[in-house]
N, C-alpha and C positions, 0 to 999 in steps of 0.2 A: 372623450371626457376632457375638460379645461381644467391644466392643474399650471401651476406655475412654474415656469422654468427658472432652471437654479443656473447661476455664473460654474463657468467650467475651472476645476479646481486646478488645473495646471496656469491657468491665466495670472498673470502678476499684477496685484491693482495698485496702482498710488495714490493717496489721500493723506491731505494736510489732519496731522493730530492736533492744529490747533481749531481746525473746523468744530473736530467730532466732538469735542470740550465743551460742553455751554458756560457762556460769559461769566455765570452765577456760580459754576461746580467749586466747590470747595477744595480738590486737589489745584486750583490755584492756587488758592493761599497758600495751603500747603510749599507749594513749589517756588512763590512768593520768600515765603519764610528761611526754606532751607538755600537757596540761594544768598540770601541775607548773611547767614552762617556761615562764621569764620569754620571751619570744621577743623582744619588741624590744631587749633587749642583745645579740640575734644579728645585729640589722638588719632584723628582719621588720618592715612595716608594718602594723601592725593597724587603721587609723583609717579612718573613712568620710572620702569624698570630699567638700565642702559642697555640690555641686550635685544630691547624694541619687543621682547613679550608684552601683556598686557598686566597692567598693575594687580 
């Protein structure tokens, strides 16, 4: 019987997330936008913690 083989799930693959993105997809903008954004005049904290946890 022909059936398709699947990638072996312990393998590690690498690919560009800007490939998988089409030119047109609107989380661009998106991502466009929020980059744009000062964010701590919203209140957002963007600053690392000094004991090198993660914010």
């Amino acid at each position: 019987m022909k059936y398709i083989h699947g990638k072996d799930r312990e393998q590690v693959e690498m690919f560009c997330l800007e490939q998988a993105i089409e030119k047109n997809n609107e989380v661009r903008l998106i991502d466009l936008f929020v980059s744009q954004v000062d964010l701590k005049t919203y209140g957002f904290k963007t600053g690392h913690i000094e004991n090198g946890l993660r914010p």
